[in-house]
N, C-alpha and C positions, 0 to 999 in steps of 0.2 A: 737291542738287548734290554732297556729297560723296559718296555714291553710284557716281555717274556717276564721278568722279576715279578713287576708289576703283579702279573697272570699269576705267579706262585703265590706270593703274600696272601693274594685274597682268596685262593685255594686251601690256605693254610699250612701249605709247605715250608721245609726247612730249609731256609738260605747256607749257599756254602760261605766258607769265610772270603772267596772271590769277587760273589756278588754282593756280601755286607759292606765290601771294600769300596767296590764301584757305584753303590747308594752315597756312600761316605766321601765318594770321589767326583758326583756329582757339582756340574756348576749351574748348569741352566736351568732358568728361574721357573720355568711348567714344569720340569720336572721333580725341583725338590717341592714345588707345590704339590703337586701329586703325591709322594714321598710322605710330605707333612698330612694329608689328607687322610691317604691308606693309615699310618699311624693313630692319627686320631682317632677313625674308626676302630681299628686294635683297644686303645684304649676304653670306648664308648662301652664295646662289648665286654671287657673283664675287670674294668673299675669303678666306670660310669662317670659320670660329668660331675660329680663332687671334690672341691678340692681340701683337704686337710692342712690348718695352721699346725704349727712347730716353731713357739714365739724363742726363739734365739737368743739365752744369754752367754754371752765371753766374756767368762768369769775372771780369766787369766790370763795376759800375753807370756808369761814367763814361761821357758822350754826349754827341753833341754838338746834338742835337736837341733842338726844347724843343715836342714836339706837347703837345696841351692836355691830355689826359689822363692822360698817365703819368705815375708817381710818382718817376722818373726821370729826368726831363726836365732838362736844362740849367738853366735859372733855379731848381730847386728846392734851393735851399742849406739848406735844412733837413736835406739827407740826407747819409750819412756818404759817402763817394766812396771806392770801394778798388779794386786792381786785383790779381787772384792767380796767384801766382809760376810757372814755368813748373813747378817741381816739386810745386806742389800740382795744378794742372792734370792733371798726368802720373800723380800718385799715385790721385786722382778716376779718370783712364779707364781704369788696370789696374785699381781696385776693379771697374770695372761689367767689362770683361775677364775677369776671375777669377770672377765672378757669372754670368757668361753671359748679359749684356745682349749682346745683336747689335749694338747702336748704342750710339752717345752722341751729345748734342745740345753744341755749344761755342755758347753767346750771352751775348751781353754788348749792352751800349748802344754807339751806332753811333758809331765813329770812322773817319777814312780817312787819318793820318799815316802817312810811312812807319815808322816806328819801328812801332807796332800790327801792319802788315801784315806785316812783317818777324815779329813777333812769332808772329803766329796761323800764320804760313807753317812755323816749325820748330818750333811746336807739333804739327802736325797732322802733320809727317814723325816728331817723335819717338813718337807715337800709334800710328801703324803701323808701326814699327819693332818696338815695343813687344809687339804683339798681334801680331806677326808678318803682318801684313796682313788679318788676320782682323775686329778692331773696327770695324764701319761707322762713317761720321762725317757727322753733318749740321751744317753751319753757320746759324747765323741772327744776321746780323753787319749786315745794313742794305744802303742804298745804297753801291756800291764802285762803280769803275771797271773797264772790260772786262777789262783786264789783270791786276788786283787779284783776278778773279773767277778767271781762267786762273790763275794762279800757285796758287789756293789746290788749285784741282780735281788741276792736276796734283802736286800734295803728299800727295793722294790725301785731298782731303773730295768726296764725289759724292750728296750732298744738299742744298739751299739752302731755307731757308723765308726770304721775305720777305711778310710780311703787309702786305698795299694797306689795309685798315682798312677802306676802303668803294672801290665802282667807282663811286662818284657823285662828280663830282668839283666841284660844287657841295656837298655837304655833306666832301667831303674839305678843302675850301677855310675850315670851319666850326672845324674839329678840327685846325689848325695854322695856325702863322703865316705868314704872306704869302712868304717867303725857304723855304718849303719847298712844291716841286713835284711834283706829280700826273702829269706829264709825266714828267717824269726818273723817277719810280716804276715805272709805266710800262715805261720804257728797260731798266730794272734786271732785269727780269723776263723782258723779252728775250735780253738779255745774258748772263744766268744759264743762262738753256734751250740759248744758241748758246754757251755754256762746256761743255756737256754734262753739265749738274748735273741730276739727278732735281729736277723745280721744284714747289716750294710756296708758297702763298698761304695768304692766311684774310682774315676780316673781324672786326668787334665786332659785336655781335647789342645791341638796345636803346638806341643812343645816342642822344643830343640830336640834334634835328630829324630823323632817320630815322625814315622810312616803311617799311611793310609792302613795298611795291611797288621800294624801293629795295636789299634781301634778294634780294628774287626776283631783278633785276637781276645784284646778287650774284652768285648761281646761275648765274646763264645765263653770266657773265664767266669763270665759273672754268670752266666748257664750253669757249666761245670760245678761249680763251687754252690750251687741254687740258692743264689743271694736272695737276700727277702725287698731290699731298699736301695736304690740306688740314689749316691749323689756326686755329680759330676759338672764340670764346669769349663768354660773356658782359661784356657792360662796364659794369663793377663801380668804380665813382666812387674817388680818392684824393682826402682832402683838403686835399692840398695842390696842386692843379690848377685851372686856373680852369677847366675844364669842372663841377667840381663846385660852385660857390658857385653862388646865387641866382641871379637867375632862371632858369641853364641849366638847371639841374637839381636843383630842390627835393624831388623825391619820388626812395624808390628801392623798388623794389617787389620782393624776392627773390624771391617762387614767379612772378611774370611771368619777370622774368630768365633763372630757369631753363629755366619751359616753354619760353619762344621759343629758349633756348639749344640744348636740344633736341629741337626742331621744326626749326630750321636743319639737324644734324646729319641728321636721317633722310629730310628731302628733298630733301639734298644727297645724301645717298645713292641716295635713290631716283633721280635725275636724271644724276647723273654714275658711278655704279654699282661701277667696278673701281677708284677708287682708293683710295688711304690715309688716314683721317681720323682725328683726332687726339680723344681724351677731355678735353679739358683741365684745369687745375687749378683753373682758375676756378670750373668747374659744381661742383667741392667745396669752395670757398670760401663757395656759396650750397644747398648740402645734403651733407651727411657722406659721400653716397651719389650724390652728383652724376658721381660718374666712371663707376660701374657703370653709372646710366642713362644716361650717354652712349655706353656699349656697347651697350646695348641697344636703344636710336634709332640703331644704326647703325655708330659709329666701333669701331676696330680697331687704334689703337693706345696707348699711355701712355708719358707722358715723365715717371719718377717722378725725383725734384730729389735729384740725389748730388753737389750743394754741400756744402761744409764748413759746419757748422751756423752759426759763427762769421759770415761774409756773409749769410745767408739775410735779414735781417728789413733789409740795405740795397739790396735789390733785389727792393723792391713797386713792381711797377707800377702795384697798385690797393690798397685796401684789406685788410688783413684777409686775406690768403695765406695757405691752411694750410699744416702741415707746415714751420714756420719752426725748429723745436725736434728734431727727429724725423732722426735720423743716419740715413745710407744705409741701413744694415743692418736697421734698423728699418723702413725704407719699403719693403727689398724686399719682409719679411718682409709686410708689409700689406697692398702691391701684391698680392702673389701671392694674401693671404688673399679679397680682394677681388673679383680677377678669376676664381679658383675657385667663391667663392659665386653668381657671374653666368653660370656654369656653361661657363663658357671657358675655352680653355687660352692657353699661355704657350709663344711662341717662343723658344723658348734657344739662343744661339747663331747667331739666323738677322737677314741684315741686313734682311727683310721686305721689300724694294722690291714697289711694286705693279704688280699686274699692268698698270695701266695704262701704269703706265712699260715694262714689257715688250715688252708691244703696240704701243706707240710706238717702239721702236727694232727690235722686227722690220719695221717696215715702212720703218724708214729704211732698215736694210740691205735 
């Protein structure tokens, strides 16, 4: 059977959600080799071997969210709560400015007062004042209101990542509490695309009660929806969640973790082709070299953390985040060492938007 898959991908055919399942259900090691190969190739042909920085400030651990996982979640008082100044903010995106990041990512845990929005609003004008219009800016700030979403785009942020977690919305119903809707997520995503924001999504790859078959679904949703960005990750337990205590989730298994982390990656590529996908920090959380192999299954982009070291270890979403100690300058430095040895280059100075989003707006006009 995989064979036969094999024979379609590189025909360019459209896998059904049985056989994205059974790529995703893969164990033996020639064959996700293969898997990771064909990918790559997908990739070579509609993005090219460039990768795009996205230097990563988390500006805020405060939220007002309490989903079951995150190690930031509302109810976890265990964690220290800060929120950083608008001149450190501003100091962070002329550092990646000055470096030649193309982008910066601004995320924080989701608030919607107006004070915040006020806030992230003459942030993102002092940003592009800053870089003279030059520093791309993607937000990943949560659920907002239409108008909330409008105000920031036109301040000049024209990227949104909101991660849906899962498109199953029986097990979305699993992985938070009853006061937060799958619906209104949803909304949000629409909202975002009809702001005119480059739109991104992702999932968790390995969580409680998901299925193989609920991945592929995955898949097909971020087709459906014709996400522009994907960012997705393995889901790597906090212990201070109740997704992690007993019975949810008594085992954690890293090299599973991984592989499916990047097996998602390469046949998300292979199936949705021209867009942007994201290495995460997570797949280095569960291999030193986890980011390089998620270039190599595929993704094309890296959002390395140019947080002030000082925050970094109070905004874990999951366990055990690398890179908590490791100042900007050191990360580009690693970044770079990193993505060299994977035998890639490095967009400097470019805000990398994908082709899919290209293709998507030449056809609106």
């Amino acid at each position: 059977m995989p064979e036969t898959i094999f024979e379609k991908i590189d025909g360019g055919g459209e896998l059904s959600i049985g056989e994205i399942a059974f790529l995703l259900g893969m164990e033996e090691k020639a064959g996700m080799e293969i898997l990771f190969k064909k990918a790559y190739a997908v990739k070579l042909k509609n993005v090219g071997s460039k990768v795009y920085l996205r230097g990563l400030i988390e500006l805020s651990n405060i939220c007002e969210k309490n989903c079951y996982y995150c190690g930031i979640r509302k109810s976890n008082t265990l964690n220290k709560r800060y929120m950083m100044t608008e001149e450190e903010i501003l100091k962070a995106a002329i550092w990646a400015y000055e470096n030649r990041y193309g982008s910066i990512v601004l995320q924080s845990g989701e608030r919607t007062d107006e004070a915040f929005i006020n806030f992230i609003e003459n942030i993102i004008r002092d940003i592009k004042k800053a870089s003279s219009g030059k520093l791309g800016i993607t937000l990943c700030l949560g659920e907002q209101e239409e108008e909330t979403y409008r105000r920031w785009f036109n301040a000049g942020a024209h990227r949104y990542l909101l991660r849906i977690e899962t498109s199953n919305r029986e097990l979305y119903g699993k992985l938070h509490p009853a006061d937060h809707s799958f619906d209104k997520r949803l909304k949000c995503l629409e909202l975002i695309k009809k702001a005119g924001y480059q739109i991104g999504t992702g999932v968790m790859t390995g969580l409680p009660f998901q299925t193989l078959e609920n991945l592929a679904e995955d898949i097909l949703f971020f087709k459906k929806m014709d996400i522009d960005m994907i960012g997705m990750g393995p889901y790597i337990p906090h212990k201070d969640t109740p997704l992690a205590v007993e019975p949810f989730y008594p085992d954690f298994n890293k090299q599973y973790a991984l592989e499916l982390g990047l097996k998602m990656i390469a046949v998300t590529r292979i199936v949705l082709k021209d867009v942007n996908i994201a290495a995460t920090t997570a797949l280095q959380a569960l291999n030193d070299k986890g980011r390089e192999m998620g270039l190599m299954a595929g993704a094309n982009v890296i959002m390395p953390n140019i947080t002030d070291t000082k925050y970094r270890a109070a905004y874990q979403l999951y366990q055990n985040k690398p890179c908590l100690d490791e100042n900007a300058s050191l990360c580009r430095e690693c970044i770079k060492k990193r993505i060299e040895d994977a035998g890639e280059s490095i967009g400097y100075d470019e805000w990398g938007d994908s082709p899919h989003f290209r293709s998507r707006r030449n056809e609106k006009n």
